[in-house]
PDB file of N, CA, C and O in Angstrom:
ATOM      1  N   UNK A   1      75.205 157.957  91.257  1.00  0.00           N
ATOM      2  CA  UNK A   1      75.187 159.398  91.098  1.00  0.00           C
ATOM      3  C   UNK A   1      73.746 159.890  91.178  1.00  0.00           C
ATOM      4  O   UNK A   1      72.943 159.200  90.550  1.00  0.00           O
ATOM      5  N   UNK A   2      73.442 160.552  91.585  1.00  0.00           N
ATOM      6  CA  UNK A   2      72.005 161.547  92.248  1.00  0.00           C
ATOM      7  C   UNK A   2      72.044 162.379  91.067  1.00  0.00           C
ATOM      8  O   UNK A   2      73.076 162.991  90.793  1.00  0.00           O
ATOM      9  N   UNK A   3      70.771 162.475  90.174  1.00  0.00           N
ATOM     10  CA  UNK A   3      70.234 163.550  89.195  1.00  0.00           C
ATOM     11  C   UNK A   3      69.679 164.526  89.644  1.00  0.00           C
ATOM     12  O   UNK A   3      68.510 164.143  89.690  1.00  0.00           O
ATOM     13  N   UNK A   4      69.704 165.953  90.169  1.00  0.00           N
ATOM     14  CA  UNK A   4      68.884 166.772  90.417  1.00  0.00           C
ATOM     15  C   UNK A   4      68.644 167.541  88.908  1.00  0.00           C
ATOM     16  O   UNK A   4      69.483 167.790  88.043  1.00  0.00           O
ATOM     17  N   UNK A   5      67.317 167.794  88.923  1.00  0.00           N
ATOM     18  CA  UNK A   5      66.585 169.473  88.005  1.00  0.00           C
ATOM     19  C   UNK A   5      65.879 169.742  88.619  1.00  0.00           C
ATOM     20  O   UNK A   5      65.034 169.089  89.230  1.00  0.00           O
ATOM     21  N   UNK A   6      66.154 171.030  88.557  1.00  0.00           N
ATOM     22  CA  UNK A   6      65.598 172.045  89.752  1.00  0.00           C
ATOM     23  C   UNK A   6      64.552 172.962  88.320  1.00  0.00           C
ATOM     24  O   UNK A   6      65.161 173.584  87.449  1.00  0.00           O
ATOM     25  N   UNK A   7      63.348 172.902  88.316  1.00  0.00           N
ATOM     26  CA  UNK A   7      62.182 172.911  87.148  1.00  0.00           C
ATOM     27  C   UNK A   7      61.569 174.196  87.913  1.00  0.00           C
ATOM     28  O   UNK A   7      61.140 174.290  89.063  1.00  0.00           O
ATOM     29  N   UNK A   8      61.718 175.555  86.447  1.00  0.00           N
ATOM     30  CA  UNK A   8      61.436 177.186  86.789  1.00  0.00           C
ATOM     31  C   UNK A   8      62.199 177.702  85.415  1.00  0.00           C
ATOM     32  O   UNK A   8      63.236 177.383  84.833  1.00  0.00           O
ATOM     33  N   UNK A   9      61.154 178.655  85.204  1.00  0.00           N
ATOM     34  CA  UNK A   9      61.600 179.508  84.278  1.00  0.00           C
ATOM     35  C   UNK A   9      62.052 180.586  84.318  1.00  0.00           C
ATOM     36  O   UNK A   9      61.700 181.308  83.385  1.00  0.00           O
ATOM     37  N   UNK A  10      62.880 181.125  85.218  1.00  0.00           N
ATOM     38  CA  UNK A  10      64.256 181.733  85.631  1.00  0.00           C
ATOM     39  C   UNK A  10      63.609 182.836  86.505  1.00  0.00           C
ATOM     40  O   UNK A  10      63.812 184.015  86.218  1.00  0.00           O
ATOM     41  N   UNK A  11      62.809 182.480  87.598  1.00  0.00           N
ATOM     42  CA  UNK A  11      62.151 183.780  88.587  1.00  0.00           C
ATOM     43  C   UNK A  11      63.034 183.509  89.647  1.00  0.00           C
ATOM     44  O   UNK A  11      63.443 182.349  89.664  1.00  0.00           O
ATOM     45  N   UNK A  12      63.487 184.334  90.634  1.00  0.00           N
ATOM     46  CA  UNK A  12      64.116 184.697  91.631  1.00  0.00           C
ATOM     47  C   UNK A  12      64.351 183.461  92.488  1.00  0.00           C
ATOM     48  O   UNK A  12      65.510 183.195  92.807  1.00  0.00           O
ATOM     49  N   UNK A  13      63.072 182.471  92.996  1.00  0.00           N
ATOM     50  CA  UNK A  13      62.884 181.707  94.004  1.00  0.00           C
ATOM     51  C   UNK A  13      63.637 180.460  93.156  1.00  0.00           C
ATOM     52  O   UNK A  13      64.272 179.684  93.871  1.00  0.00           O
ATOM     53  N   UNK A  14      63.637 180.200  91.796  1.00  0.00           N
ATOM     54  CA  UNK A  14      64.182 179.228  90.461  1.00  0.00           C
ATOM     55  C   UNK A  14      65.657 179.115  90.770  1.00  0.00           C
ATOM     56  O   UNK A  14      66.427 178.156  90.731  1.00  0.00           O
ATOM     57  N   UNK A  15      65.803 180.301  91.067  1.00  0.00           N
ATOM     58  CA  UNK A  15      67.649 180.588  90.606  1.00  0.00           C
ATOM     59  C   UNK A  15      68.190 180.542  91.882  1.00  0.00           C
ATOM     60  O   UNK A  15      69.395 180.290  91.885  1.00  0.00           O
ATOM     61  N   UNK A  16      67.451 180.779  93.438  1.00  0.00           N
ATOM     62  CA  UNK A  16      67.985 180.522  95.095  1.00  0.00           C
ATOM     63  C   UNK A  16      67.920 178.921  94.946  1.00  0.00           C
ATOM     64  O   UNK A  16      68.958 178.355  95.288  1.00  0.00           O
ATOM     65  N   UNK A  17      66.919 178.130  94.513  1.00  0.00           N
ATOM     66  CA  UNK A  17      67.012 177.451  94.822  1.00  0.00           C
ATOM     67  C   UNK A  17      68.291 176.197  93.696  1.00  0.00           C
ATOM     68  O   UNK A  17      68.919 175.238  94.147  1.00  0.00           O
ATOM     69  N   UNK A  18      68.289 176.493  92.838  1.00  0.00           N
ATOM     70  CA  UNK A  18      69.637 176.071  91.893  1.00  0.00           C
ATOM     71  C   UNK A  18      70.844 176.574  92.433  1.00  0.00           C
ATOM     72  O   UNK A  18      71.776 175.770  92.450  1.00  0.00           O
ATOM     73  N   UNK A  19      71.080 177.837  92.929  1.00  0.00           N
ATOM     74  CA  UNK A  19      72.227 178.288  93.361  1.00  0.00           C
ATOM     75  C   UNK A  19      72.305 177.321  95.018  1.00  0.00           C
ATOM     76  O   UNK A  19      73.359 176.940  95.527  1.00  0.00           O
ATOM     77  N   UNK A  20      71.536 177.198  95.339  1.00  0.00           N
ATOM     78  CA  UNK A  20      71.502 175.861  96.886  1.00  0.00           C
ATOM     79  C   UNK A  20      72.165 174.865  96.881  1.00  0.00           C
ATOM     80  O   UNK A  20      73.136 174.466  97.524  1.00  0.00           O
ATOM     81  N   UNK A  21      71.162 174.241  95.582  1.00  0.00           N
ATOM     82  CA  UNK A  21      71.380 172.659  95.564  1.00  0.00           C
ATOM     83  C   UNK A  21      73.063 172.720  94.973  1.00  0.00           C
ATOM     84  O   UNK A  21      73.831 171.848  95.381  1.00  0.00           O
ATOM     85  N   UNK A  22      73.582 173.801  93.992  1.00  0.00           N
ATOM     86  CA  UNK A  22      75.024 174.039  93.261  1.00  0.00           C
ATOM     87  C   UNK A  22      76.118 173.972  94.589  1.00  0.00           C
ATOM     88  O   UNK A  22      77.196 173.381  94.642  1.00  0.00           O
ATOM     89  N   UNK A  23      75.332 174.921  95.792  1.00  0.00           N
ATOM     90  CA  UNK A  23      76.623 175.421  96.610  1.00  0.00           C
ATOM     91  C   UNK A  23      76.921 174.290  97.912  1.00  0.00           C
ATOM     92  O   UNK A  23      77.905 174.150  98.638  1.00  0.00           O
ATOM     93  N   UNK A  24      75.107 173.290  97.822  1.00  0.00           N
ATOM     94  CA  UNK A  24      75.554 171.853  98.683  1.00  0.00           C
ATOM     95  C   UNK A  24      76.277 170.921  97.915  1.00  0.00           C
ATOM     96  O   UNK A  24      76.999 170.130  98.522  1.00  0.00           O
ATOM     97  N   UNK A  25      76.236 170.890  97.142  1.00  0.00           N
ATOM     98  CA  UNK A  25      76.644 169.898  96.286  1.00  0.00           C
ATOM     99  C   UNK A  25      78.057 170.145  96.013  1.00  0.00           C
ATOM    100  O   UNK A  25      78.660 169.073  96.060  1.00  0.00           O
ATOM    101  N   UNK A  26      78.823 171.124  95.748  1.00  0.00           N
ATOM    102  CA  UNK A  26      80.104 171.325  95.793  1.00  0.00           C
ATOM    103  C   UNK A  26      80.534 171.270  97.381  1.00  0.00           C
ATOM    104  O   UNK A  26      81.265 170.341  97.723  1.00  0.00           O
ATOM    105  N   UNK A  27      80.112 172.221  98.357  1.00  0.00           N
ATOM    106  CA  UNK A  27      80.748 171.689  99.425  1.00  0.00           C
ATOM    107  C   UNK A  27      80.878 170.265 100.032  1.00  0.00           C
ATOM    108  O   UNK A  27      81.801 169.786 100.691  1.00  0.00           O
ATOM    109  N   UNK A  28      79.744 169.740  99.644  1.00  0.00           N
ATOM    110  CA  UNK A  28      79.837 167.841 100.327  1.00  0.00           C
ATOM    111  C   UNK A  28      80.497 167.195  99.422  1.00  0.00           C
ATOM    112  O   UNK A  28      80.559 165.967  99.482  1.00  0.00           O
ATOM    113  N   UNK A  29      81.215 168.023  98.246  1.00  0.00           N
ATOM    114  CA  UNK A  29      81.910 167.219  96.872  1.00  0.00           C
ATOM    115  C   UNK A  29      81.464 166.037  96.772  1.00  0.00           C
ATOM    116  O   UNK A  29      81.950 164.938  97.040  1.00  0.00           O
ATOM    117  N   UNK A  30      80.285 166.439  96.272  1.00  0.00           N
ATOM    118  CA  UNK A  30      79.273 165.015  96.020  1.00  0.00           C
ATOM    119  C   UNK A  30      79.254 164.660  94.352  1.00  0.00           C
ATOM    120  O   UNK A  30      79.516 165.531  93.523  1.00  0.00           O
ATOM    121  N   UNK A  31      79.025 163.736  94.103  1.00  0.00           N
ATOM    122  CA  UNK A  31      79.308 163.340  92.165  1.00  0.00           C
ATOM    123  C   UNK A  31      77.663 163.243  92.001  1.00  0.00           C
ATOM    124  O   UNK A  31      76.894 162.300  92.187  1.00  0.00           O
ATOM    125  N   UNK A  32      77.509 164.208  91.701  1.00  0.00           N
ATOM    126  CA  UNK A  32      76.008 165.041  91.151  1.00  0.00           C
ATOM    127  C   UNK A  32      75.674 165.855  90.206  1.00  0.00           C
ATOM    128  O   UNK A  32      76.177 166.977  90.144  1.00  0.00           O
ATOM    129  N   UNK A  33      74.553 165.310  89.107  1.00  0.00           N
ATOM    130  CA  UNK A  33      74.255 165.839  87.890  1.00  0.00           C
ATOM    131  C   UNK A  33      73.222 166.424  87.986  1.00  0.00           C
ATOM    132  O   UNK A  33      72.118 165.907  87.821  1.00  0.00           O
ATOM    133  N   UNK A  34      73.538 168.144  88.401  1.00  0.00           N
ATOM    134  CA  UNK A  34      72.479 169.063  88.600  1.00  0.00           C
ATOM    135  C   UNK A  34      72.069 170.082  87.168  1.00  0.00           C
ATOM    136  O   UNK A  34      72.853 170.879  86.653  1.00  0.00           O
ATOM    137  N   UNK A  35      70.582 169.803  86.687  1.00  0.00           N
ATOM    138  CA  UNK A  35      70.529 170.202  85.491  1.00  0.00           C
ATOM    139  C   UNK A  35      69.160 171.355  85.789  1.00  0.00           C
ATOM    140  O   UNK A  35      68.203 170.984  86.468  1.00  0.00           O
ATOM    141  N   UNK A  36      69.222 172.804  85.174  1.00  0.00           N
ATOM    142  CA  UNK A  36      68.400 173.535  85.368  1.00  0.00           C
ATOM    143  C   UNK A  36      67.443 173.684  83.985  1.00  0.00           C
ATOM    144  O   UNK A  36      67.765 173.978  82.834  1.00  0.00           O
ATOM    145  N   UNK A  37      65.896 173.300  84.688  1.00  0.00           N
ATOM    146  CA  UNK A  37      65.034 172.824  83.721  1.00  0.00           C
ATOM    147  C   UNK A  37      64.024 174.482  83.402  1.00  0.00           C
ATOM    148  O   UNK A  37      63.473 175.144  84.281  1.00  0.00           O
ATOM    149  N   UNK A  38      64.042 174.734  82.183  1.00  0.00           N
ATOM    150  CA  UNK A  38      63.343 176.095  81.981  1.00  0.00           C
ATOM    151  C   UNK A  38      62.503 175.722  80.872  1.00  0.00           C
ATOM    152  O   UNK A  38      61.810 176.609  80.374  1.00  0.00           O
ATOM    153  N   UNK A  39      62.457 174.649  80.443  1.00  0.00           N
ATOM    154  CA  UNK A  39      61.056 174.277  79.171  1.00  0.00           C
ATOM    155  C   UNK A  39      60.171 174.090  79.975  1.00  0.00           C
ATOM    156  O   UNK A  39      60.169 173.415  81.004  1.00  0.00           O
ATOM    157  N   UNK A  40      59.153 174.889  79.358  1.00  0.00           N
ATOM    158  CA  UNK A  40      57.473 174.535  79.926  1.00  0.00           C
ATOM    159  C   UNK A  40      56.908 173.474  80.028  1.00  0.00           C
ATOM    160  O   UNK A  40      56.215 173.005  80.930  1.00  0.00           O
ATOM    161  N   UNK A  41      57.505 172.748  78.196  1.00  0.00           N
ATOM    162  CA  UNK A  41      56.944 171.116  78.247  1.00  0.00           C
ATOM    163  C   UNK A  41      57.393 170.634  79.588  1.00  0.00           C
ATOM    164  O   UNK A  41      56.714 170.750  80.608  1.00  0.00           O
ATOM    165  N   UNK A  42      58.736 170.012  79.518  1.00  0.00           N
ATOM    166  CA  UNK A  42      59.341 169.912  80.356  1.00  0.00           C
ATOM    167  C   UNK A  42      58.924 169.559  81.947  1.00  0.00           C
ATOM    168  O   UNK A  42      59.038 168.516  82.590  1.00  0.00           O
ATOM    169  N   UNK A  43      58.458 170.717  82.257  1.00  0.00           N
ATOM    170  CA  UNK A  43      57.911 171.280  83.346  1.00  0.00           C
ATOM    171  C   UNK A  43      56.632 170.505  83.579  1.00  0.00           C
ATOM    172  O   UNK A  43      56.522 169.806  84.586  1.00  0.00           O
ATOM    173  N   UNK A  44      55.668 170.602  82.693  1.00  0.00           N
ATOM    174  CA  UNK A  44      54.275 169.931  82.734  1.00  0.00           C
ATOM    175  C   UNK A  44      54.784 168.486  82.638  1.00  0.00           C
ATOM    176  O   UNK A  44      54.009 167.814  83.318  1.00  0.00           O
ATOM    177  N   UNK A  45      55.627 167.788  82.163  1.00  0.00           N
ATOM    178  CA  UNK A  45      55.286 166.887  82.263  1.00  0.00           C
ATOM    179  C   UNK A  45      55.861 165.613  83.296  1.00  0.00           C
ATOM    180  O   UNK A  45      55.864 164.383  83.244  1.00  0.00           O
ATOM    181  N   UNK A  46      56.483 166.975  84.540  1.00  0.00           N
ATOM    182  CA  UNK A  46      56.645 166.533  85.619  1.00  0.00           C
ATOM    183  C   UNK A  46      55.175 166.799  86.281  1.00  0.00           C
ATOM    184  O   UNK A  46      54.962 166.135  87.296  1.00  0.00           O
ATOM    185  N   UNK A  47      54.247 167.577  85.904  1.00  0.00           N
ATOM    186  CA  UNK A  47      53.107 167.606  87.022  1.00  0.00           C
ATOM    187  C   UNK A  47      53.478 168.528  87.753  1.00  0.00           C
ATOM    188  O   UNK A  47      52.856 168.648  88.808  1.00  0.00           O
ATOM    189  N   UNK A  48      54.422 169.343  87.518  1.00  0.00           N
ATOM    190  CA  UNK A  48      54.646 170.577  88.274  1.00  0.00           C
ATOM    191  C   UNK A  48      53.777 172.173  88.106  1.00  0.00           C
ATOM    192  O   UNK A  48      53.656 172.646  86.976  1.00  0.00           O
ATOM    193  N   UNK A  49      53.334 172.751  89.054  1.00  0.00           N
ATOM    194  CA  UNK A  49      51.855 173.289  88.843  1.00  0.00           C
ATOM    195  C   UNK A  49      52.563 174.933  89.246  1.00  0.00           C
ATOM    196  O   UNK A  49      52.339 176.008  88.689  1.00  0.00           O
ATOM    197  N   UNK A  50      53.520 174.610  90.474  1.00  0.00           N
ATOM    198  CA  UNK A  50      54.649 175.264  90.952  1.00  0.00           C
ATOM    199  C   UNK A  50      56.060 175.987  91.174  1.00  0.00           C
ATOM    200  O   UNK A  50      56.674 175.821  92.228  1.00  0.00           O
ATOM    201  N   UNK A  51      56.331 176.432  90.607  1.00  0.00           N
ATOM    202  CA  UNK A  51      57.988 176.443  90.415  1.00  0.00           C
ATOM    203  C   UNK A  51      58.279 177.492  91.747  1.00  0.00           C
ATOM    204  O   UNK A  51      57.466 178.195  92.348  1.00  0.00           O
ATOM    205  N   UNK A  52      59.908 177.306  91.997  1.00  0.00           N
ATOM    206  CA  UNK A  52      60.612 175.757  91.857  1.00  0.00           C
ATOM    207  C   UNK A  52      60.168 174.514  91.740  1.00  0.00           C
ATOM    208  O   UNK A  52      59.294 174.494  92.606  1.00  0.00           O
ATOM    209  N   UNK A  53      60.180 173.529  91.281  1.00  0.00           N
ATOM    210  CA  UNK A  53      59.888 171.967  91.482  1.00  0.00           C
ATOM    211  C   UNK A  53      61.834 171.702  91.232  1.00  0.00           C
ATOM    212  O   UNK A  53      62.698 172.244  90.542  1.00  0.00           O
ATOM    213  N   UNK A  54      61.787 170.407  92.379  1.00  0.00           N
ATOM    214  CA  UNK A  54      62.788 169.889  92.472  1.00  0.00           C
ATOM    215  C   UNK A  54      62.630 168.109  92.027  1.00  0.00           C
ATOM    216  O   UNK A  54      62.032 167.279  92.711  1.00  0.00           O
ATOM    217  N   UNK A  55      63.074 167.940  91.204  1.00  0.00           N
ATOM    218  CA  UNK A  55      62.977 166.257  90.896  1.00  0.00           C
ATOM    219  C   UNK A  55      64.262 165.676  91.282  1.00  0.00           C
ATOM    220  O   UNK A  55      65.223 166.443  91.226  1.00  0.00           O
ATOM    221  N   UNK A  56      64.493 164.352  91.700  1.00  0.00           N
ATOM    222  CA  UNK A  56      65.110 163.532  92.393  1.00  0.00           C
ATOM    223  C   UNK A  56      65.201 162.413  91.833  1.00  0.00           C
ATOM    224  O   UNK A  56      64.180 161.728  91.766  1.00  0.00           O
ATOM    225  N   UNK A  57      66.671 161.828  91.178  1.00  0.00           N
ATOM    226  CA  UNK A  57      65.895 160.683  90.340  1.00  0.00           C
ATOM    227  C   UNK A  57      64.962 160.145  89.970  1.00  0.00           C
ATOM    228  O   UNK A  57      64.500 159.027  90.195  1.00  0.00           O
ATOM    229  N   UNK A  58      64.409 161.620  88.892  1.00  0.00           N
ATOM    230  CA  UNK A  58      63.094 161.359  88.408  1.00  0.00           C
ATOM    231  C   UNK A  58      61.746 161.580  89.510  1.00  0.00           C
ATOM    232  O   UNK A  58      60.625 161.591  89.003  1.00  0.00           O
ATOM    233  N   UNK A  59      61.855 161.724  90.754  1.00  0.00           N
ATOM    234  CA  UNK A  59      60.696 161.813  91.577  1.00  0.00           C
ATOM    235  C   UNK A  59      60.702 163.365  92.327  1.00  0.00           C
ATOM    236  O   UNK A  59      61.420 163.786  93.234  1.00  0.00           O
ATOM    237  N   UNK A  60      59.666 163.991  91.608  1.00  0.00           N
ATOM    238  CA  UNK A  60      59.108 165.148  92.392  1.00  0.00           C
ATOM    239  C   UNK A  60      59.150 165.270  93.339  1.00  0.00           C
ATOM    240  O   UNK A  60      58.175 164.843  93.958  1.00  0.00           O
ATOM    241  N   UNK A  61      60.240 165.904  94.119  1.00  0.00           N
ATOM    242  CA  UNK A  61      60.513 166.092  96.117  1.00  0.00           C
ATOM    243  C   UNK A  61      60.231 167.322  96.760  1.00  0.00           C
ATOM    244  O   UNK A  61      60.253 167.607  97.958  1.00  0.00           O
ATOM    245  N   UNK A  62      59.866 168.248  95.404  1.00  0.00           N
ATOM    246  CA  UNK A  62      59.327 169.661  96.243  1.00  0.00           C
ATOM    247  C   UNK A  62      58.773 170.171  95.431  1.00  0.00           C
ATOM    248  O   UNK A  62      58.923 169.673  94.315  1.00  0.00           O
ATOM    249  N   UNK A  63      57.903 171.347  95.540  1.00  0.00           N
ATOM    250  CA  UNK A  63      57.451 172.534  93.853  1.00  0.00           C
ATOM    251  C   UNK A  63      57.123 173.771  94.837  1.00  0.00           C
ATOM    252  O   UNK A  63      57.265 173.704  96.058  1.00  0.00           O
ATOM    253  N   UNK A  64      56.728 174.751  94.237  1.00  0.00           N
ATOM    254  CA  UNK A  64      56.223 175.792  94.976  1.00  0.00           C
ATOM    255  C   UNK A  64      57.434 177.010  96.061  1.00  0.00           C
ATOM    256  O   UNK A  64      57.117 178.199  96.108  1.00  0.00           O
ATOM    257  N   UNK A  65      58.688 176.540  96.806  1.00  0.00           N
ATOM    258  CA  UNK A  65      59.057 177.517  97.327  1.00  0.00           C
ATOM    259  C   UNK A  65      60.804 177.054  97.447  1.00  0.00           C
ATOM    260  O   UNK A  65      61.154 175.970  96.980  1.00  0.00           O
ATOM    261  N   UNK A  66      61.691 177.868  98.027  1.00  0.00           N
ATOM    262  CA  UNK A  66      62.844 177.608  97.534  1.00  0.00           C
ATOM    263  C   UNK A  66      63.082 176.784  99.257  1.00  0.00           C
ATOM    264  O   UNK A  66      63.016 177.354 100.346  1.00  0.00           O
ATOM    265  N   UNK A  67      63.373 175.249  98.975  1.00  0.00           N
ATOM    266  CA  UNK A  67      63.261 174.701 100.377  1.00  0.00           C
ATOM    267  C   UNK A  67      64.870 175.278 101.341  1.00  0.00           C
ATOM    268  O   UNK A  67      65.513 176.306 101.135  1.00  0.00           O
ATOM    269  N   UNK A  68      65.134 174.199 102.370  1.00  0.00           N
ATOM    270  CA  UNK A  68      65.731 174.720 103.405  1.00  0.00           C
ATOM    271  C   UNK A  68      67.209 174.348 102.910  1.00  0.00           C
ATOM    272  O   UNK A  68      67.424 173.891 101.787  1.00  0.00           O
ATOM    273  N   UNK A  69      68.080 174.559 103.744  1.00  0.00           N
ATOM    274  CA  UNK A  69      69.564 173.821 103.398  1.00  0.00           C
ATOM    275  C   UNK A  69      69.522 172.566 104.037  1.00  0.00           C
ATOM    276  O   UNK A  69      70.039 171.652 103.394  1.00  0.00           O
ATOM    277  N   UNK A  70      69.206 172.380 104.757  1.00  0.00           N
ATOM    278  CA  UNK A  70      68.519 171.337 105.558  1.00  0.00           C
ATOM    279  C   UNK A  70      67.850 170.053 105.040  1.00  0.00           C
ATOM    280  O   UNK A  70      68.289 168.946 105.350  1.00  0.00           O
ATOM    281  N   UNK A  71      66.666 170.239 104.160  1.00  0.00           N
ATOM    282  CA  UNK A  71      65.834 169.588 103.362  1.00  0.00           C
ATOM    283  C   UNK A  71      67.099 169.085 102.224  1.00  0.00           C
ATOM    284  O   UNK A  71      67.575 167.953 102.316  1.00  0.00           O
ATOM    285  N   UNK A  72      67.546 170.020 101.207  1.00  0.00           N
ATOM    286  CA  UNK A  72      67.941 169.525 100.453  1.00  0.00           C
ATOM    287  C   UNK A  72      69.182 168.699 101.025  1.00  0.00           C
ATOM    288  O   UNK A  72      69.556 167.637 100.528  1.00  0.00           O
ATOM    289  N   UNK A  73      69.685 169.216 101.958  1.00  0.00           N
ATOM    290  CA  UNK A  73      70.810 168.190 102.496  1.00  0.00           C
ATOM    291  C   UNK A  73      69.979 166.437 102.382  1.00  0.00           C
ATOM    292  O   UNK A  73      70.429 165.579 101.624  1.00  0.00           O
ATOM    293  N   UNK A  74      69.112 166.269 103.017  1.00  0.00           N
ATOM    294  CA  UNK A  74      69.115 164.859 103.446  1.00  0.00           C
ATOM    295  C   UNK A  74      68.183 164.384 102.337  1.00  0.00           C
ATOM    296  O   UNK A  74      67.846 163.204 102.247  1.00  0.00           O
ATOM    297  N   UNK A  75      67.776 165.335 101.494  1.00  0.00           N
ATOM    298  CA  UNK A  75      67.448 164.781  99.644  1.00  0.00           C
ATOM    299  C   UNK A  75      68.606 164.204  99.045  1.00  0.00           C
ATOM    300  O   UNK A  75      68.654 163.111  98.481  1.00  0.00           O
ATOM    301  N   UNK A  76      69.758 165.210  99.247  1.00  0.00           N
ATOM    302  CA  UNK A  76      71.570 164.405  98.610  1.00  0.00           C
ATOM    303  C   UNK A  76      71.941 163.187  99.148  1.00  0.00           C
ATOM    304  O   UNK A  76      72.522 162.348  98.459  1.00  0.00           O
ATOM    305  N   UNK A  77      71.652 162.996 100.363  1.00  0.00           N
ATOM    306  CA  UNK A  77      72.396 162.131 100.903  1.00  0.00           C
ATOM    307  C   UNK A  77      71.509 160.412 100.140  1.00  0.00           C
ATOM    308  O   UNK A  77      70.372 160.077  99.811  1.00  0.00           O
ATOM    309  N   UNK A  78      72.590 159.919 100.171  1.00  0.00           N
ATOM    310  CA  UNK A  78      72.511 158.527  98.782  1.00  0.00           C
ATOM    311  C   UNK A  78      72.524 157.373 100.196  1.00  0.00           C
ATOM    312  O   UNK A  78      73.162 157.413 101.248  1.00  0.00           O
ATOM    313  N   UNK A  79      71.428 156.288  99.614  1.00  0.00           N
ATOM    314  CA  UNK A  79      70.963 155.325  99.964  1.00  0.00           C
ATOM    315  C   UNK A  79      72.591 154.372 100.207  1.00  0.00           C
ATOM    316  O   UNK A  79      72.571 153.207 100.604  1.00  0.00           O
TER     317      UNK A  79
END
């Protein structure tokens, strides 16, 4: 199972990009634990400088802008 948190404290570009990863993830009915991260700690202590930041089992895969449908597609797709 693939962990996404999508790390933002609820600004516009925070909530496109959670509502993304929500609306790929149900259409590819993928078994995915998407959790929306709004603590600051939290946040810092991914090293995220940016929000959105997107973490990926645990590994920082984006920060700064709400990525493509595209991008996050082939972030879901499992080894």
């Amino acid at each position: 199972m693939i962990n996404v948190k999508v790390l933002g404290g609820g600004c516009a570009k925070c909530q496109a990009t959670y509502k993304l990863f929500n609306r790929i993830i149900a259409e590819k009915g993928m078994a995915a634990m998407l959790e929306k991260v709004e603590d600051i700690q939290e946040i810092m202590a991914h090293d995220v400088m940016s929000t959105p930041g997107v973490v990926i089992n645990g590994i920082v895969v984006h920060q700064g802008s709400v990525p493509s449908s595209e991008l996050v597609e082939s972030w879901l797709v499992e080894p």
